[in-house]
VEXKOLTI-554061 format. One record per residue: residue number from 1; residue in one letter; chain; x, y, z of N, C-alpha, C, CB in turn. Coordinates in nm, 4 decimals. Glycine has a CB too. Layout:
ZADO     k   r   c       n_px       n_py       n_pz      ca_px      ca_py      ca_pz       c_px       c_py       c_pz      cb_px      cb_py      cb_pz
ZADO   NUM   a   A          X          Y          Z          X          Y          Z          X          Y          Z          X          Y          Z
...
//
This chain:
ZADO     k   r   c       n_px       n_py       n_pz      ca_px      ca_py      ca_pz       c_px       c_py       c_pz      cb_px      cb_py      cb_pz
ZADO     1   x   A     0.0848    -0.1180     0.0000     0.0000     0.0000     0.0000     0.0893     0.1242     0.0000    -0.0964    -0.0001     0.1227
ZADO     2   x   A     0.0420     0.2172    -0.1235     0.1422     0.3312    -0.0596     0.0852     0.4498     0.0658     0.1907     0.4263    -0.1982
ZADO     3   x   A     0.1927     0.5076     0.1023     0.2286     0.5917     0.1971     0.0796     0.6611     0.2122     0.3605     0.6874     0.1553
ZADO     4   x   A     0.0857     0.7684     0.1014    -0.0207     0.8577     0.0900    -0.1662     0.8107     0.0269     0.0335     0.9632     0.0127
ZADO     5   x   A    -0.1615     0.6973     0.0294    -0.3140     0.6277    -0.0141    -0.3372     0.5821     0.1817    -0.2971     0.4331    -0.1757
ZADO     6   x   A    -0.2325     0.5362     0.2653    -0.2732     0.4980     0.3393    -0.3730     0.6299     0.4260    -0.1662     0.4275     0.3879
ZADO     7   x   A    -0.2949     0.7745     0.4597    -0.3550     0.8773     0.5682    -0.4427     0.9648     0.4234    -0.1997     0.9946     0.6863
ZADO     8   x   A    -0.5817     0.9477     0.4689    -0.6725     1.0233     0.3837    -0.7411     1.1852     0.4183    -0.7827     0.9262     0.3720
ZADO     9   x   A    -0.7222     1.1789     0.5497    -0.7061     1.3035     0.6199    -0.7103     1.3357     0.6969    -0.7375     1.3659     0.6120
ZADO    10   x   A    -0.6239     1.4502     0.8154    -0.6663     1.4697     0.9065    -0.7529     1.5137     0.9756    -0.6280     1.4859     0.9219
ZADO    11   x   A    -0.8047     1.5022     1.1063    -0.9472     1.5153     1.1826    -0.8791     1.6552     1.2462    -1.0075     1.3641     1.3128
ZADO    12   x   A    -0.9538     1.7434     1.2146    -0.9602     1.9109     1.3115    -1.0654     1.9124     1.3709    -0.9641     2.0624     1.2318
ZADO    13   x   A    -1.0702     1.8778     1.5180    -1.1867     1.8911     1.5805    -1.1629     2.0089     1.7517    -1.2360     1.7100     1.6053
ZADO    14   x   A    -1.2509     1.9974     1.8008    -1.1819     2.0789     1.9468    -1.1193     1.9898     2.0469    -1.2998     2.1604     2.0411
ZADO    15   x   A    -1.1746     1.8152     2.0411    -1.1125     1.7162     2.1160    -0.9738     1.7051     2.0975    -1.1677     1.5988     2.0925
ZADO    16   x   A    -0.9402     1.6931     1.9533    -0.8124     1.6185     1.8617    -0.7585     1.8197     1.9035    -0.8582     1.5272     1.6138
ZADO    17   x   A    -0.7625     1.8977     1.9253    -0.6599     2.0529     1.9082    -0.6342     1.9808     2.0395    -0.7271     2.2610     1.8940
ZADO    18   x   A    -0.7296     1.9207     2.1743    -0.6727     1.9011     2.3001    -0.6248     1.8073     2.3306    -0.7315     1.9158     2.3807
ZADO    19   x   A    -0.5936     1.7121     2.2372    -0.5072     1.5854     2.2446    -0.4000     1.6397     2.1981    -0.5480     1.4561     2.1675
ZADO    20   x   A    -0.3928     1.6731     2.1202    -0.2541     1.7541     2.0130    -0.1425     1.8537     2.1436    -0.3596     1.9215     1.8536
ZADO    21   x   A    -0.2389     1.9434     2.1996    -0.1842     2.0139     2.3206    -0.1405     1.9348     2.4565    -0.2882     2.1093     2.3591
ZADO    22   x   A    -0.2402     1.8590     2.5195    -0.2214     1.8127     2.6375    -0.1329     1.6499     2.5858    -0.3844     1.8079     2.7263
ZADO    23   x   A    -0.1403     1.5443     2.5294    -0.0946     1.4195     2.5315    -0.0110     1.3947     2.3756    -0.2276     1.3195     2.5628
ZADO    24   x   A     0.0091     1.5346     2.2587     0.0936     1.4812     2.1735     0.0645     1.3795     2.0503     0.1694     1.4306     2.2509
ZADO    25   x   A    -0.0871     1.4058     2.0503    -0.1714     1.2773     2.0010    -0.2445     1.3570     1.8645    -0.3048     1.2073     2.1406
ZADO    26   x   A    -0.1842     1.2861     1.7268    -0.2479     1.3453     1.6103    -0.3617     1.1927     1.5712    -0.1056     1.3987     1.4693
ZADO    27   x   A    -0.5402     1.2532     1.5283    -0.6059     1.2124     1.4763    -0.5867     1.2095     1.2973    -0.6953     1.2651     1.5378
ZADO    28   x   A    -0.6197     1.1134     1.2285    -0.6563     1.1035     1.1177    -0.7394     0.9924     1.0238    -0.5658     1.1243     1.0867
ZADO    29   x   A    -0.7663     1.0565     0.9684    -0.8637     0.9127     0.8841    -0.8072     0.8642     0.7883    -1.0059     0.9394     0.8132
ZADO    30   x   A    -0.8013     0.7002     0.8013    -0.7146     0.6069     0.7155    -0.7980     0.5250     0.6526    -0.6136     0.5247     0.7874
ZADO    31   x   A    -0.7260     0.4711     0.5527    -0.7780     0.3666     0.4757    -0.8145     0.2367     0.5815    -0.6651     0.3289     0.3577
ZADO    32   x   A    -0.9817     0.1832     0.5377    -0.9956     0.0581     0.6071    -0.9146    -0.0330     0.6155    -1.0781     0.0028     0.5756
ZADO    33   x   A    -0.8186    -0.0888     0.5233    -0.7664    -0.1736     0.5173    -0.6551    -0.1751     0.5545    -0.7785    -0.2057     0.4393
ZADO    34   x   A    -0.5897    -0.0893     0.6131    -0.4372    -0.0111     0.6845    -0.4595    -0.0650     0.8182    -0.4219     0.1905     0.6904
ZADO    35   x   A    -0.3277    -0.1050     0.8489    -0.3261    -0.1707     0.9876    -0.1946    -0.0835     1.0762    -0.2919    -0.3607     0.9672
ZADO    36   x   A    -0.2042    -0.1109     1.1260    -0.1163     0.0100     1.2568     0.0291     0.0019     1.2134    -0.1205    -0.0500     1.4613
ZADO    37   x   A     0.1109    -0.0964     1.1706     0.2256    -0.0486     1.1072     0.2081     0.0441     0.9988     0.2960    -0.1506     1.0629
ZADO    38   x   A     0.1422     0.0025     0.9016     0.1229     0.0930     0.7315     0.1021     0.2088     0.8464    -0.0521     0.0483     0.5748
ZADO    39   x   A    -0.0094     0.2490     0.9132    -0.0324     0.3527     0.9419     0.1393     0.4363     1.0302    -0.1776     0.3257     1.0254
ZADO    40   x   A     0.2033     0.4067     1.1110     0.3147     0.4291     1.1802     0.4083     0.4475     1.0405     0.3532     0.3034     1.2954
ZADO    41   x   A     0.4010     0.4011     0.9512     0.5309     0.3727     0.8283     0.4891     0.4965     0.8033     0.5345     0.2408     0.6853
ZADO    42   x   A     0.3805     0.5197     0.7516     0.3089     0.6418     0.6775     0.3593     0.7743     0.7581     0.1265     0.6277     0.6830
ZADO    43   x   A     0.3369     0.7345     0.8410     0.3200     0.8929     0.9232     0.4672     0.9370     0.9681     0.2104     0.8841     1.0859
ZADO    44   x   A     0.5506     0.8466     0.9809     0.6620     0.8869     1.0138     0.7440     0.9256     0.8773     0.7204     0.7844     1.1004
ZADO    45   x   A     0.6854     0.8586     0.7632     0.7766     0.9168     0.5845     0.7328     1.0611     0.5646     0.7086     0.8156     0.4022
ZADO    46   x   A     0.5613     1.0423     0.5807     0.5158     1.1779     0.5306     0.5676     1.3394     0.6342     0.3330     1.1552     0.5301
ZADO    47   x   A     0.5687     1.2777     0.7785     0.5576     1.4033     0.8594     0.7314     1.4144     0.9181     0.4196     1.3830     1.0015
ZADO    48   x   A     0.8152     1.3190     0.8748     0.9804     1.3531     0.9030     0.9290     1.3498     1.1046     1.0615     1.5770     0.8029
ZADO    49   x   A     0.8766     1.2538     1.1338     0.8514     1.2533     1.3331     0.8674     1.0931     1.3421     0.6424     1.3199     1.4179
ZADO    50   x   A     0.8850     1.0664     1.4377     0.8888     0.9486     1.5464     0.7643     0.8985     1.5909     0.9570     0.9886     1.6706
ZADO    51   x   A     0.6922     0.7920     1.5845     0.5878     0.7459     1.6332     0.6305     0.7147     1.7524     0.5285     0.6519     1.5659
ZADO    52   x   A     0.5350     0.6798     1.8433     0.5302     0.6325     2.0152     0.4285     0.5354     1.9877     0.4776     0.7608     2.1529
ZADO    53   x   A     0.3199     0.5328     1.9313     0.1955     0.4363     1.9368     0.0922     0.5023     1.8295     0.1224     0.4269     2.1037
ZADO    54   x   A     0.0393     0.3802     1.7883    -0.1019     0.4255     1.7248    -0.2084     0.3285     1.7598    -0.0979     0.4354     1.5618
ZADO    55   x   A    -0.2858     0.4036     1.7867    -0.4327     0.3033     1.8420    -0.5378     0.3536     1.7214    -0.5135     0.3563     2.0431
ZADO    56   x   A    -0.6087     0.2452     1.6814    -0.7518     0.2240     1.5553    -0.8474     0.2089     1.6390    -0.7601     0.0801     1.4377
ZADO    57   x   A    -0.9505     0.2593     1.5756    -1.1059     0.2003     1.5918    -1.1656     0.2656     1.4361    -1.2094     0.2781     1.7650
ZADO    58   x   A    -1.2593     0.1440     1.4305    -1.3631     0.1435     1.3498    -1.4980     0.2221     1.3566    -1.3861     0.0330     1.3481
ZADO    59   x   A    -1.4807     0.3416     1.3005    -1.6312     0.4470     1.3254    -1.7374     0.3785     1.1656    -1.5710     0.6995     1.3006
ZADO    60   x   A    -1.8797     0.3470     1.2882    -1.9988     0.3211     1.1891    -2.0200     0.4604     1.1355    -2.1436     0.2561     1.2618
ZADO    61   x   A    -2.1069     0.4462     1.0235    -2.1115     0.5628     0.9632    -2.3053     0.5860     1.0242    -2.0589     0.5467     0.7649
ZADO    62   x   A    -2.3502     0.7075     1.0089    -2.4424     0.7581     1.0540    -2.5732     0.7483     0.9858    -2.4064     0.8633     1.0726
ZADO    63   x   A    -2.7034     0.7278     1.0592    -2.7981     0.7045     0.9200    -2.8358     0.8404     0.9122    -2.9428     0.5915     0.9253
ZADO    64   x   A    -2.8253     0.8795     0.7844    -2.9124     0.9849     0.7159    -3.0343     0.9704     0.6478    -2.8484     1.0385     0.6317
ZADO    65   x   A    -3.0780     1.1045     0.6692    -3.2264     1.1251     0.5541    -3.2851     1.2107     0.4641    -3.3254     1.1290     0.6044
ZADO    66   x   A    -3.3086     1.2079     0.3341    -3.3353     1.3061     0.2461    -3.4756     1.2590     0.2161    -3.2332     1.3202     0.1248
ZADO    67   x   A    -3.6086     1.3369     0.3243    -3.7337     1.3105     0.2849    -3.7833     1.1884     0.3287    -3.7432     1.3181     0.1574
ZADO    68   x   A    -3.8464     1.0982     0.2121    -3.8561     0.9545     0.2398    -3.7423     0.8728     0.2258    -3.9480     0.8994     0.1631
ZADO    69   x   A    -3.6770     0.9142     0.1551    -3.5151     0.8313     0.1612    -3.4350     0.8412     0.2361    -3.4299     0.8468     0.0761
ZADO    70   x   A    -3.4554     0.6837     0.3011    -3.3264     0.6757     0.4477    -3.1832     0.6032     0.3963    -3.3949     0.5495     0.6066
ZADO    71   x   A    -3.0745     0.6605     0.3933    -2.9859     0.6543     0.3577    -2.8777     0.6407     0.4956    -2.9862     0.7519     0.2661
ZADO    72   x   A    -2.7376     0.6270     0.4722    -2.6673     0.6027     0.5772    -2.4941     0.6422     0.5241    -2.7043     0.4398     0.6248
ZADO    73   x   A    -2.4183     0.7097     0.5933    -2.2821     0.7285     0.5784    -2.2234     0.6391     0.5439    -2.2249     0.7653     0.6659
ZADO    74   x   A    -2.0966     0.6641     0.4926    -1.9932     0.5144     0.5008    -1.9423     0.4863     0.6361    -1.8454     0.5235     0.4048
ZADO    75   x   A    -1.8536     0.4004     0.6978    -1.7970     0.3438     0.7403    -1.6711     0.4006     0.7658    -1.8104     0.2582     0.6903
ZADO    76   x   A    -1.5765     0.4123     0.8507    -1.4681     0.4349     0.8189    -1.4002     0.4421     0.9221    -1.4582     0.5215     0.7494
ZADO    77   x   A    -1.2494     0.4280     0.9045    -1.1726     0.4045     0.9909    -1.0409     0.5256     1.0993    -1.1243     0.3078     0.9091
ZADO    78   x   A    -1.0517     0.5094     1.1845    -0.9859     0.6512     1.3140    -0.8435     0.6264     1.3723    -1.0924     0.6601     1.4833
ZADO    79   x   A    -0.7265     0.7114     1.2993    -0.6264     0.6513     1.3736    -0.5881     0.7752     1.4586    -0.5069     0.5832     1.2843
ZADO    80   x   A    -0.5325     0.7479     1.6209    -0.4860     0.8101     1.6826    -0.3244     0.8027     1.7057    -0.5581     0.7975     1.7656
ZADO    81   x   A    -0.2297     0.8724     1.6341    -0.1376     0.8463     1.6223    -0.0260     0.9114     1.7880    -0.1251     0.8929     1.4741
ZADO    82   x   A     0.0268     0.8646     1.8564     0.0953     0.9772     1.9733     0.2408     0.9699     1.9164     0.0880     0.9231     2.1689
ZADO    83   x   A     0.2754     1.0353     1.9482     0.4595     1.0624     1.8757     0.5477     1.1012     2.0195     0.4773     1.2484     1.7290
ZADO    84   x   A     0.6489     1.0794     2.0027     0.7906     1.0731     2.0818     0.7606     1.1873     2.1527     0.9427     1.0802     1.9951
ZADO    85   x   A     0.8101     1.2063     2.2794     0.8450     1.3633     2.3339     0.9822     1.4412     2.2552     0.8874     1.3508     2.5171
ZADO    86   x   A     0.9302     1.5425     2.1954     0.9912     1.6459     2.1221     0.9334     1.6562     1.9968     1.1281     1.6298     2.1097
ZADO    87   x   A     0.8676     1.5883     1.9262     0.8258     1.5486     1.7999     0.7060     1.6780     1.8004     0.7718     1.3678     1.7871
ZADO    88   x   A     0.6720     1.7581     1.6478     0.5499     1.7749     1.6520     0.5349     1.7480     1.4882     0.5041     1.9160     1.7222
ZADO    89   x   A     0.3858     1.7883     1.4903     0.3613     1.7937     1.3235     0.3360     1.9485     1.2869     0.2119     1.6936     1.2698
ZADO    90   x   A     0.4044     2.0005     1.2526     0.3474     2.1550     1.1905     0.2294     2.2164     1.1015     0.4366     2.1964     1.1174
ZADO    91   x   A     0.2187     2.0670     1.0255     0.0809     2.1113     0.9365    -0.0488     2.1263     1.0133     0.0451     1.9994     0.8230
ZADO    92   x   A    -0.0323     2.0823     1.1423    -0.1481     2.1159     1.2170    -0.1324     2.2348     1.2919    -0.1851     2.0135     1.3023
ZADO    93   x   A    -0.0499     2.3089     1.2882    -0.0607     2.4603     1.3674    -0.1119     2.5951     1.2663     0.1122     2.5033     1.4305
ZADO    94   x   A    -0.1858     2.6226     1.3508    -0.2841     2.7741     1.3100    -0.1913     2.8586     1.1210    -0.2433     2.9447     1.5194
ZADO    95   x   A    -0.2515     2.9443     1.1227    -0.2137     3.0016     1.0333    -0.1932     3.1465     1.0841    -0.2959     2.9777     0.9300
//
C-alpha cells in the first residue's frame, strides 16, 4: 500500500486541538484496510517525526435522511497516532 493512499485526512476537531496540546496525540482518517504499522510507516515518511503508538477504531457511519429516503454514511476508519516527546507535526498549527 502506498504511503499517501494509506492517511486520507486529518481530523480538526476541538477534542483532537486538546489531544494535540495536552498528550501529543495526532487524529486522522485512514484507509480501512491499513493496519497500525502501514499507518506508523506512513506517518513517520510523510511528517519527518517518530511514532510512540497508534491506536484504531472502526467508526460506523451515521444514518441519514433526504425526505422519504433513508440513507446512511460510510464506514470508516480513526487513527490516533501519539509521537515521541519532542516530535510535533506543523501542518497542524494555526495560520
Amino acid at each position: 500500500m502506498i504511503q499517501y493512499d494509506v492517511i486520507l485526512r486529518p481530523l480538526i476537531t476541538e477534542k483532537t486541538n486538546t489531544q494535540k496540546e495536552v498528550s501529543n496525540q495526532f487524529s486522522f482518517e485512514v484507509d480501512r484496510r491499513a493496519n497500525r504499522i502501514d499507518i506508523r510507516m506512513a506517518v513517520e515518511n510523510i511528517f519527518k517525526v517518530k511514532v510512540a503508538g497508534v491506536r484504531t477504531m472502526q467508526v460506523k457511519g451515521k444514518p441519514k435522511r433526504r425526505g422519504r429516503v433513508v440513507g446512511k454514511q460510510k464506514d470508516w476508519k480513526k487513527a490516533i497516532v501519539t509521537l515521541m516527546p519532542g516530535e510535533r507535526i506543523d501542518f497542524f498549527e494555526g495560520a
